[in-house]
matplotlib code that plots the C-alpha trace (Angstrom):
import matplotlib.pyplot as plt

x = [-24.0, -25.5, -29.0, -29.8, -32.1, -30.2, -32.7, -33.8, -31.0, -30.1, -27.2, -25.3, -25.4, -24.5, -21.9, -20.5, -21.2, -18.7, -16.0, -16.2, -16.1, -13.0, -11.4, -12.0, -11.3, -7.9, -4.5, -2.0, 0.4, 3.7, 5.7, 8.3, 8.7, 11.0, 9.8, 6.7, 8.2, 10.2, 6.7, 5.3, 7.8, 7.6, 3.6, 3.9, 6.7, 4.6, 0.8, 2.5, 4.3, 7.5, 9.6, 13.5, 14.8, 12.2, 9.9, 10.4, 8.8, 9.9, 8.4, 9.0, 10.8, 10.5, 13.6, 12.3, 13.3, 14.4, 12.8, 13.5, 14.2, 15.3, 18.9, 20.0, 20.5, 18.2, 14.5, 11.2, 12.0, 15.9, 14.0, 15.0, 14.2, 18.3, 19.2, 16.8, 19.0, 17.6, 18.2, 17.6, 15.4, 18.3, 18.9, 22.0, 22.7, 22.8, 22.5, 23.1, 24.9, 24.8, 22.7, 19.2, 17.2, 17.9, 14.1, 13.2, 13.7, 9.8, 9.2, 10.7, 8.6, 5.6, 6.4, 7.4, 4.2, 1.7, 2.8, -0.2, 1.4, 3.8, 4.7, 4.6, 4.7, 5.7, 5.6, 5.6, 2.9, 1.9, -1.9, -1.4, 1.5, -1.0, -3.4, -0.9, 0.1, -3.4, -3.4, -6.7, -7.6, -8.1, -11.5, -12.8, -16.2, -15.9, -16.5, -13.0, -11.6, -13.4, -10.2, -9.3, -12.7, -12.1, -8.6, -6.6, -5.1, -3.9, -1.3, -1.5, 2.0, 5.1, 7.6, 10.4, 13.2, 11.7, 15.1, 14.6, 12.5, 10.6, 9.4, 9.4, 7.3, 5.0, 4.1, 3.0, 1.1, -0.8, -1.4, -2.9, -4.9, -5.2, -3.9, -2.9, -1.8, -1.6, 1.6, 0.8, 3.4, 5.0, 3.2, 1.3, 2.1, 0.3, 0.9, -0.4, -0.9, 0.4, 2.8, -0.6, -2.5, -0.5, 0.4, -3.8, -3.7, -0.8, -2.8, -6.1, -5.2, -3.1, -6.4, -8.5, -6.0, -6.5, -10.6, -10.6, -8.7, -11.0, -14.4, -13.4, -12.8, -16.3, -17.7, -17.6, -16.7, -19.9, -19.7, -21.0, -23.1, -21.0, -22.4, -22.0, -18.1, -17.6, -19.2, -17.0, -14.3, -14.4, -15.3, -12.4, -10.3, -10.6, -7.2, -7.9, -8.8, -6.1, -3.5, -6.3, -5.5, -2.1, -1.8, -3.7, -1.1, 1.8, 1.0, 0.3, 4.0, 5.5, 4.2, 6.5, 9.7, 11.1, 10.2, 11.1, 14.3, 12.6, 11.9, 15.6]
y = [29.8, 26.4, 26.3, 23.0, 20.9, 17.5, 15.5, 15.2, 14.7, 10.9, 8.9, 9.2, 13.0, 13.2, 11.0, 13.6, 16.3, 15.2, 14.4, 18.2, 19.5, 16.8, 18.2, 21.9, 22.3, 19.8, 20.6, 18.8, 17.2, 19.0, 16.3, 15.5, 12.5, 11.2, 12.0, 10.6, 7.4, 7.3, 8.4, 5.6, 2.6, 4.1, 3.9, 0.2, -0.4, 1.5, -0.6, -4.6, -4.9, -5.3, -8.5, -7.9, -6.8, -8.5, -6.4, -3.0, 0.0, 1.8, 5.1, 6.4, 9.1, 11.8, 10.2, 7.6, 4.2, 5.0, 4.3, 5.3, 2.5, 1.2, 0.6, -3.6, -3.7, -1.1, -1.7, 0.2, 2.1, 3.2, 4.3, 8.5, 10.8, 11.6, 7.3, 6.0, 4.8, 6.3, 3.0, 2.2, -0.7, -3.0, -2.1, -0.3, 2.7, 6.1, 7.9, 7.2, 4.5, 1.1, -1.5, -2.3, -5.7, -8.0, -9.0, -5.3, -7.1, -8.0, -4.4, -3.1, -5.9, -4.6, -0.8, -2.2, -3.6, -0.5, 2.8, 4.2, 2.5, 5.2, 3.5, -0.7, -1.6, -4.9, -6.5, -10.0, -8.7, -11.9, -11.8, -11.0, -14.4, -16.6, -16.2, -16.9, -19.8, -21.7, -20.4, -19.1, -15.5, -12.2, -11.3, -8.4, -8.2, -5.2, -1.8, -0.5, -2.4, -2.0, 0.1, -3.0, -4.8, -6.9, -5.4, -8.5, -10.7, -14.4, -16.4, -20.2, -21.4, -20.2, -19.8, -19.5, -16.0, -13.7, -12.4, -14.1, -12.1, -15.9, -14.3, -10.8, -11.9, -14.1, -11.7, -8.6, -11.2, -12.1, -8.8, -7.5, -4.7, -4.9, -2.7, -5.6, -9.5, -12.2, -14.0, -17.3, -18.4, -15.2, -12.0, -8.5, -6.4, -3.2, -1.2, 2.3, 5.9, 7.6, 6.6, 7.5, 5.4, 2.5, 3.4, 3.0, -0.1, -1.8, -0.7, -1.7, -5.3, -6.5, -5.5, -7.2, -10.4, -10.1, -9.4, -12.2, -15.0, -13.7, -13.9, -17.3, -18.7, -17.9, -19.3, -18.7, -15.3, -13.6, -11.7, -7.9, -6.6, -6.0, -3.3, -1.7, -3.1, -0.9, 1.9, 1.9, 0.8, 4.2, 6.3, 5.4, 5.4, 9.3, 10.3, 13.3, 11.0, 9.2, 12.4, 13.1, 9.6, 9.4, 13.0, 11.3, 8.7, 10.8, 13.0, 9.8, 8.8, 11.7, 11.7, 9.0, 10.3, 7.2, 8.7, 12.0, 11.4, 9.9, 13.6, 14.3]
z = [1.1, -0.2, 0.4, -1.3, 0.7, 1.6, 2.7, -0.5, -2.5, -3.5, -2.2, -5.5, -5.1, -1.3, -2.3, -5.0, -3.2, 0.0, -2.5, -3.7, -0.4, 0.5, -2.6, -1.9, 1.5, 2.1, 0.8, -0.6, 1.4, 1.5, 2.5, -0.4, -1.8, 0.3, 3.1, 1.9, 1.8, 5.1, 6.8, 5.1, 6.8, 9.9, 9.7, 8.4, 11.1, 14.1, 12.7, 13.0, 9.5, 11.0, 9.9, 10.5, 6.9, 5.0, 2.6, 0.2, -0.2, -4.0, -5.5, -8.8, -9.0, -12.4, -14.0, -16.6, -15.3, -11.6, -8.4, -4.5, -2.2, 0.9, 1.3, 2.4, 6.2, 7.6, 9.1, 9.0, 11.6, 10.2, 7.1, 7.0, 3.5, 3.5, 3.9, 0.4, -2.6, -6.2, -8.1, -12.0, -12.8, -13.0, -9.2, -10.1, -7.0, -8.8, -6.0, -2.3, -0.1, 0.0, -1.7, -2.6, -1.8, -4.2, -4.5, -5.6, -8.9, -9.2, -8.5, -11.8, -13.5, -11.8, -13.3, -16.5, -17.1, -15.0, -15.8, -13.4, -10.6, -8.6, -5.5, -4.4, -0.7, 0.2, 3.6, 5.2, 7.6, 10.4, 9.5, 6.3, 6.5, 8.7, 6.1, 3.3, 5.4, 4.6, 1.2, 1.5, -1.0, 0.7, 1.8, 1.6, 3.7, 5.7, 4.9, 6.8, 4.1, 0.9, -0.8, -2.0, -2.6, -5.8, -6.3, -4.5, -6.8, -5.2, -5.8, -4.6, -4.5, -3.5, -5.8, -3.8, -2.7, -5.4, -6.8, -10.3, -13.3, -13.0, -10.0, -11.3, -14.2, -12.2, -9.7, -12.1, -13.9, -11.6, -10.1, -13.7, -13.3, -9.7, -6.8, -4.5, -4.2, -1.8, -2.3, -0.6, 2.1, 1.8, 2.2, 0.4, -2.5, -2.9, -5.6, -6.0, -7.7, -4.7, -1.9, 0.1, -1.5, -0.7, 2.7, 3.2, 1.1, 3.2, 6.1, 4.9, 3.5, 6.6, 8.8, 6.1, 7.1, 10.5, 10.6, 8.3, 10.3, 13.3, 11.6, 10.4, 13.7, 14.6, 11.2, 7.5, 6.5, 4.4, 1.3, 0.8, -1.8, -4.6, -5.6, -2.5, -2.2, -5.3, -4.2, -1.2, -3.0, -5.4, -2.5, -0.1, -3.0, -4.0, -4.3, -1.8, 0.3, 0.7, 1.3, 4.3, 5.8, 4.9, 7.3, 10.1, 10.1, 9.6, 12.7, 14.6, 13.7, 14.3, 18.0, 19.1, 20.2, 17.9, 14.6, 15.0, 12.9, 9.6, 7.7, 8.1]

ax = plt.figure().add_subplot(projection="3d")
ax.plot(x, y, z, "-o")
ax.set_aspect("equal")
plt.show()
């Protein structure tokens, strides 16, 4: 038994301390990976990010160059682990039926250039759209949110139905090093280690979108410490974390009688 007095211990080593115990005492999820993935649009489709057949959600997959997908015609909420296409980065069908979204293209761009990114989301979420609407950067001034404090890249102008490699190339260059952009007049990319990871970061920015278009209507939206926005940034971030949220939103899914189809 731990005996350590906590009270006197300082922030940095509470902070350590909880990770070890988050590590230690939660499993793995045991979802597969595409089941992961189905779980994942109905999350997005159940939490607003619903827009017709607009938007993607890829995962790599352990075959060099090849990526899970969506197939063309079905919604969030028709999104099953037995009804994803395995394409190749050229968004040639190797295994399944039908055909992928054309604009998947800037999503093999995106892996080309990030090798520690496993698994993008893209969504035309309305917040998330408003805000693009005004062409106005993400801001990240809430702690909910701070997954993504100083991770959001911006884009400022449109550049049109992203099925070129113009648009392919444009939009990984501008996300860089980050985990997310803002695709003005469009909508969110997220791109992640995990598919939980980017479930939370879907999640997280589209709420960042809306807190933001609320606080602003009031007055001007106020920055954070940044210090403290990286601090929260690396805690929330902890990949066991993210497996423990990604469950909380899986069994929240799986409640409604409408999902209970998508691990099949």
């Amino acid at each position: 038994m731990d005996t350590t007095d906590t009270f006197a211990l300082p922030k940095a080593d509470l902070l350590r301390r909880s990770l070890d115990q988050i590590q230690d005492r939660f499993e793995d999820s045991a979802y597969t990976l595409e089941q992961k993935i189905a779980l994942t649009c109905r999350i997005l489709f159940d939490n607003g990010h619903d827009s017709g057949l607009a938007g993607q959600i890829t995962a790599r997959t352990a075959q060099a160059g090849t990526y899970l997908t969506q197939r063309l015609g079905l919604g969030f909420d028709d999104i099953t682990a037995s009804n994803l296409l395995l394409v190749d980065e050229h968004l040639t069908v190797i295994r399944g039926e039908g055909m992928p979204n054309p604009a998947n293209r800037f999503h093999s761009w995106v892996y080309r250039a990030r090798p520690d990114v496993n698994c993008i989301v893209h969504t035309h979420a309305p917040h998330t759209a408003a805000l693009g609407m005004l062409e106005v950067p993400l801001a990240i001034s809430h702690m909910d949110n701070c997954l993504l404090y100083d991770d959001v890249a911006f884009i400022a102008k449109w550049p049109g139905v992203p099925v070129g490699n113009e648009e392919g190339e444009l939009i990984s260059g501008a996300l860089g090093s980050k985990r997310a952009v803002l695709l003005s007049h469009h909508g969110l990319l997220v791109a992640g280690a995990s598919v939980e990871e980017t479930c939370l970061l879907a999640l997280a920015f589209e709420r960042a979108a809306r807190l933001q278009l609320l606080a602003a209507a009031a007055g001007p939206v106020q920055p954070i410490d940044p210090a403290l926005g990286r601090e929260a940034h690396d805690w929330l971030l902890a990949p066991k974390r993210s497996v423990v949220g990604f469950a909380y939103y899986a069994r929240r899914a799986l409640k409604k009688a409408a999902n209970a189809d998508c691990l099949a």
